[in-house]
N, C-alpha and C positions, 0 to 999 in steps of 0.2 A: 498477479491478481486472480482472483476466482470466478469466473466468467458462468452465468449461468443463466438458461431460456425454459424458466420456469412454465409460461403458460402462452398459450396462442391466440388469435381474437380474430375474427371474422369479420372483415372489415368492407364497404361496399367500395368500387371501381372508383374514382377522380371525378368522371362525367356520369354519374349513376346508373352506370354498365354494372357489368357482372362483379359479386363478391368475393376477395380475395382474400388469405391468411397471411395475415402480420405476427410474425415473432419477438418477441421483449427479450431483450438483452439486459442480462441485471447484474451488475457490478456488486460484490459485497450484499447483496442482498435488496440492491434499490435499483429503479430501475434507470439502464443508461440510455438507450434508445430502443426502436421499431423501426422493424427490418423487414420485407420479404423476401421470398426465398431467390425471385432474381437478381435482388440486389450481394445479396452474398452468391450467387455463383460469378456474378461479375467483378467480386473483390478476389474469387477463386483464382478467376481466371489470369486477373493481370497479374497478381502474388505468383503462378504458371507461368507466364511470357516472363517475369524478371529472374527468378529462381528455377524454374525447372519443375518439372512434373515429380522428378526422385526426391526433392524437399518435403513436398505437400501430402499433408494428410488426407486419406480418402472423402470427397465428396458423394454425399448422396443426389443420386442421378434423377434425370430429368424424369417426369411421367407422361406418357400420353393424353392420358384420362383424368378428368377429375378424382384426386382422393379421399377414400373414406376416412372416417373418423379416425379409427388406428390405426392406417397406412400417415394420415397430421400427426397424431402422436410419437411415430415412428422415426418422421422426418425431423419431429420436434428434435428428439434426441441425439441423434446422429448430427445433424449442426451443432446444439449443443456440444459436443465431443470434438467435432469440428473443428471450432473455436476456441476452446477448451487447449484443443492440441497445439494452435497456431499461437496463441499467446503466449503459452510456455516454452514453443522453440524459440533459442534466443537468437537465433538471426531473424524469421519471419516475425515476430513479435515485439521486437523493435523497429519494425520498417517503417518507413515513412509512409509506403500503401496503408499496411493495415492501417496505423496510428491517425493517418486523415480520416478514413474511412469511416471510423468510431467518430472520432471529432466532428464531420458533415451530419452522420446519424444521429449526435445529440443534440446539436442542434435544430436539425429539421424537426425532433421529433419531436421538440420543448418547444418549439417555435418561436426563435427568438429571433428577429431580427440584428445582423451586424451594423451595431451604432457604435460611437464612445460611450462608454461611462465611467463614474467613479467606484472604484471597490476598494472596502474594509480589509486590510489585512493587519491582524494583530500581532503583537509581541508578546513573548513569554509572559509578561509582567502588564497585562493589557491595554499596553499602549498603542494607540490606533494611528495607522498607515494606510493616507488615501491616494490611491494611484489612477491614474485617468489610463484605462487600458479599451480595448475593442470586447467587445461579449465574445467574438471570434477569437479570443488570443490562448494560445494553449497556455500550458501549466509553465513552460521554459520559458516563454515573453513576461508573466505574468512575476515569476519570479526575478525575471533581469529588471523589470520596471520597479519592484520594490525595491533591488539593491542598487537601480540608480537616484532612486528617491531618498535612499540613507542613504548614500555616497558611500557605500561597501565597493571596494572594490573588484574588477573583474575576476583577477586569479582566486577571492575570497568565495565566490559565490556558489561552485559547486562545493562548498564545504555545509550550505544550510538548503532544506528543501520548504515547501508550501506542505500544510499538512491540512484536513477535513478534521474540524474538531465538534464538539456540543460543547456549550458553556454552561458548567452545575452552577447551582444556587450561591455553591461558596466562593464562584470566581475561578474556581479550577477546571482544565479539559480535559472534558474524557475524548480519547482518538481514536477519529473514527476509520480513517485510513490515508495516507502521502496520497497526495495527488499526481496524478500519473501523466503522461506525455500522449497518451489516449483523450483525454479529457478538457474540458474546456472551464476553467474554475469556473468564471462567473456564472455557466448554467451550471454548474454541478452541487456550487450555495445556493441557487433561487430556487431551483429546482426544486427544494426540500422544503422551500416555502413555509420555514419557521425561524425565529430571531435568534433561537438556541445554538442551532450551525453557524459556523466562522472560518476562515482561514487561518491561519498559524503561521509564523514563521520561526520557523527552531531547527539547531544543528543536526543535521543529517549522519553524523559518522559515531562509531562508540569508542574508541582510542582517545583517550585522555591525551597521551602525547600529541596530539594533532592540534592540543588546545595552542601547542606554543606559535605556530602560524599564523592563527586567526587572532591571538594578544597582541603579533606585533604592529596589526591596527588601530587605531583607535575605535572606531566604530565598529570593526570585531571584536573587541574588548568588551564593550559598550553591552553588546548583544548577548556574549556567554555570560556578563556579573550577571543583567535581568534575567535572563532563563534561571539561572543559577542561584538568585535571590528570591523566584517565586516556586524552584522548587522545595527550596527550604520553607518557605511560609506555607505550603500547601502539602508537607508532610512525606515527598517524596525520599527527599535524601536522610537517612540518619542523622540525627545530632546528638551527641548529650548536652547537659546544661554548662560546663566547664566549656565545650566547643564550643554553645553558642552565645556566652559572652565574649569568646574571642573574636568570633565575626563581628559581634555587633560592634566590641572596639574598631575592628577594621572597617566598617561601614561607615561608623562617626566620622572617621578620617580621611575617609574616601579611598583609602589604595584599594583598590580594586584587583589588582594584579595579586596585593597578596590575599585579598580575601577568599580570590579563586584557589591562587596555590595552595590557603589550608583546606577548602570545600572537594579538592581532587583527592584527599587522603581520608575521608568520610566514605562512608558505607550509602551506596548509592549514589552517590554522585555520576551526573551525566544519563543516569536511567532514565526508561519510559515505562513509565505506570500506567497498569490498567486497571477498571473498575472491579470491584469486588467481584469473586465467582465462586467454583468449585470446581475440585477437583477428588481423582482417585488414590492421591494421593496425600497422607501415607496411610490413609482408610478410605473408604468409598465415602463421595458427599460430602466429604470436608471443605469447609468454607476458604479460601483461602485468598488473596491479594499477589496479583502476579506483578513482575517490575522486570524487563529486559533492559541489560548492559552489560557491558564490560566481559563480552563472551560466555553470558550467562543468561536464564531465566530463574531469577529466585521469587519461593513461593513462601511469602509469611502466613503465618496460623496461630489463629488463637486457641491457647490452651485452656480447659477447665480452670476457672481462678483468673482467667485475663493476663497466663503468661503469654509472653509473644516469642513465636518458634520459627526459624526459617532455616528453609532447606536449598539449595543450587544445584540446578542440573545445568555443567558446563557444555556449550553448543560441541565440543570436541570430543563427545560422549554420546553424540544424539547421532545414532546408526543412521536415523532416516527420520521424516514426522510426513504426517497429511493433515488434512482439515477433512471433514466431512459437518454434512448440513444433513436436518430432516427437518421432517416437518410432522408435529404429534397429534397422532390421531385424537377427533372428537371425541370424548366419553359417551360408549357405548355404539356410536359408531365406526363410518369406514370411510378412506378417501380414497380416490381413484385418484392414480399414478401424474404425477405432475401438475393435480387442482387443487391443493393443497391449501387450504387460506387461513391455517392457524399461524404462529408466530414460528421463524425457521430457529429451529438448533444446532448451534455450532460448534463444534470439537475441534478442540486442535492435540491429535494423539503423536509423540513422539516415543520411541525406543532407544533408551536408556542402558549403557554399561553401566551397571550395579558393579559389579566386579571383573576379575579378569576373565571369569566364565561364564558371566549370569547376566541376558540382558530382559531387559522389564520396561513392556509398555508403559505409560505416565499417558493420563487422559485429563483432560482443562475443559472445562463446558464455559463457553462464555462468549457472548453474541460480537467480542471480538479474537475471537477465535483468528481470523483470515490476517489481520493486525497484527498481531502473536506469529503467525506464521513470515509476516513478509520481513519481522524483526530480524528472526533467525535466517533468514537470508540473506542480509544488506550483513551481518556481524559473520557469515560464514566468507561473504563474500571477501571482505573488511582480512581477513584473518588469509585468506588467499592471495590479496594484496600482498602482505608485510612477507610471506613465504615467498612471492616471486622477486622481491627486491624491489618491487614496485611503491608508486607513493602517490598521493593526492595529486600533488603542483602537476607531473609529469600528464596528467590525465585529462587536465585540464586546457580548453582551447577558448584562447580570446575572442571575443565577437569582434570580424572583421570594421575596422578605423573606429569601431569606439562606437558603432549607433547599432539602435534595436532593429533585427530584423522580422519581419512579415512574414511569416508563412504561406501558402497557399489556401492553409485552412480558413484564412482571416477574408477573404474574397465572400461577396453576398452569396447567401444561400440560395441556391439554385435547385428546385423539385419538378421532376427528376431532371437529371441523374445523380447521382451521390459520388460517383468517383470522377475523380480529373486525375489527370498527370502530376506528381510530385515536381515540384521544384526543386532539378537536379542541381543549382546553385544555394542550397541552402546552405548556412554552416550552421549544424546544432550543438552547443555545448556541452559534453560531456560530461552527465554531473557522475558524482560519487556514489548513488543509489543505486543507481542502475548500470556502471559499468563492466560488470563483471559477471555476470549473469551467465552466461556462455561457460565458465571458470567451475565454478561451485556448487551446481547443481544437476542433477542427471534424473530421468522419471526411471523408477525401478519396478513401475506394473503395478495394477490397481489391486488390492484385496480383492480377493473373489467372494467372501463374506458380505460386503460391504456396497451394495450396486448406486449406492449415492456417493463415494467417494471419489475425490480425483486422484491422480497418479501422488503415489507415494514416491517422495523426494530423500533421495540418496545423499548422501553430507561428505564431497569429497576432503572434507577438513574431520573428518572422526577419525581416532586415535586410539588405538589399543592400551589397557593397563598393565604396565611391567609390576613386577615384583618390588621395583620402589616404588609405587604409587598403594600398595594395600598397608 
């Protein structure tokens, strides 16, 4: 995820003592909670006592004195980088430390009190799924309560994730980003505090073969026809009109099993579509419709006359990518460095084997740029699997005798302090998304051109072009 502490806020003491600096933690671009700067040296620290001083990336050090204006802005950034670093290492960034730590912070900071309630989560095909969960239950409770609410069963469950969507006019989602094991769903939909945002439930992995698993349930079945029936009404997957009166005979019939098996040999099938953008590609500012799967990102375009063009750049091609954000200056003025309050821009730039000699940046502008980016992760990752002999089932662990367990997170919120001792009996399940992270990925140093950028991401799955692939 993209972690970023855009701006700082002055805030006054508890009992109307002295004013302190609060930092905003922003997820994707929104904000996730408010921190000061001793609460993150205290997640430093115990992250310290569990891992070791040689894990951790440098923190910026205490100060005697009150700091100036630029020495805040100073410290702004350096935590930013901070965090930045610890999210992307894939042992510190999966810990139960950090991951509480975010999840306490979004709650205190939203103010919600730990009650039950009921939350929406929808189905490909918007069918509504109401689960009585805790506001305190992260993304993995939240997720096991809908698959105990369908009667999906256990070993099925790390095969589909929770996703943050908008719901367009037409009934279609635009995604906004997988909800993470940082985050606590039900503040992260109110939080936005508009009726557009949703939760999602849809398959997490892009291997078509992995469908055969999830068909031999029924209620996995149930789930791939719906996703699979609204991507086709909603223009995801290819059709021509010969294919889709074959479907439609298989719909009147109900087989469902085959309607899947002919929708797996269609063009897009199983993809994630993003909303319209541009890109640099194959001219600067060209319009173009992006759609990740199947070890790919292909970019359709419209041609003069309203032909339709599409190109694929396979993830086994892509050296490396980053994201980078800015933020565009006023007309005819000027911003100072991190107070930026126009609309932020988002790039998602990868480098491309053209040929066996020739590699070529490919730039995407599109405010789900960071989205784009975690595709090609979970499909690098996915591709890393099948190479080690590894497999979904094996990855997967039961929730001990069959009941949902509690976190630590879920306990009342308590201000201050923010951090407690992790619950070293937890067992967390293993999903698909995020297992392999440690595998796939490596930071190869940031542009030095580029001082808004984060570390450009290395693709241990890229592959050279022999002389049989020109």
């Amino acid at each position: 995820m993209h972690f970023s502490i855009p701006e700082t806020e002055s805030r006054s003491g508890d009992s109307g003592g002295s004013a302190y600096v609060a930092y905003n933690i922003h997820v994707n671009g929104v904000l996730h909670c408010r921190v000061r700067y001793s609460q993150l040296l205290g997640l430093h620290e115990q992250l310290r006592k569990e891992y070791g001083a040689n894990v951790l990336p440098a923190f910026p050090p205490k100060k005697l004195f009150s700091l100036t204006p630029a020495e805040v802005e100073q410290r702004r950034e350096q935590l930013e980088k901070y965090m930045q670093a610890v999210r992307q290492d894939p042992l510190l960034g999966s810990s139960e430390t950090f991951n509480s730590f975010l999840r306490r912070a979004q709650q205190e900071t939203q103010q919600v009190p730990t009650e039950e309630v009921s939350l929406e989560v929808l189905l490909s095909n918007g069918q509504k799924v109401l689960v009585n969960v805790l506001t305190s239950d992260q993304t993995e409770d939240v997720l096991e309560a809908v698959a105990a609410k369908l009667d999906l069963p256990d070993d099925l469950i790390g095969y589909f994730s929770l996703f943050l969507v908008r719901e367009k006019e037409d009934g279609a989602f635009s995604f906004v980003r997988k909800l993470q094991e940082f985050e606590l769903p039900y503040v992260s939909v109110t939080s936005l505090r508009s009726q557009e945002y949703k939760i999602v439930l849809r398959k997490s992995y892009w291997d078509s073969a992995y469908d055969d698993d999830v068909m031999e349930n029924r209620v996995g079945l149930n789930l791939l026809y719906a996703q699979t029936v609204a991507d086709i009404e909603h223009g995801w997957i290819l059709v021509t009109k010969e294919q889709h009166r074959q479907l439609k005979s298989l719909q009147e019939k109900v087989s469902k099993k085959e309607f899947l098996r002919l929708a797996q040999t269609l063009r897009h099938y199983g993809y994630l579509r993003f909303d319209a953008c541009v890109a640099d590609f194959p001219e600067k500012d060209c319009p173009v419709v992006v759609s990740a799967g199947n070890s790919e990102l292909s970019l359709q375009l419209r041609l003069p006359g309203q032909q339709l063009r599409e190109g694929s750049f396979r993830v086994t091609r892509m050296r490396c990518w980053r994201v980078t954000s800015s933020v565009p200056l006023p007309s005819g003025g000027t911003s100072s460095p991190g107070r930026g309050r126009g609309e932020v821009r988002l790039e998602l730039a990868f480098e491309y084997l053209m040929s066996k000699d020739r590699l070529q940046w490919v730039t995407i502008t599109s405010p789900q740029a960071i989205m784009m980016s975690i595709c090609l992760q979970s499909m690098v990752d996915e591709l890393m699997v099948k190479k080690s002999g590894g497999s979904i089932r094996k990855m997967l662990r039961r929730r001990v005798g069959g009941t949902l367990r509690r976190s630590e997170s879920q306990q009342a919120v308590k201000s201050p302090p923010l951090l407690e001792s992790p619950d070293a009996s937890r067992e967390s399940m293993v999903k698909l998304s995020s297992k392999l992270s440690a595998v796939s990925l490596r930071g190869i140093g940031t542009p030095g051109t580029d001082a808004s950028a984060s570390d450009v991401h290395g693709n241990f799955a890229f592959e050279g072009i022999g002389d049989e692939d020109l």
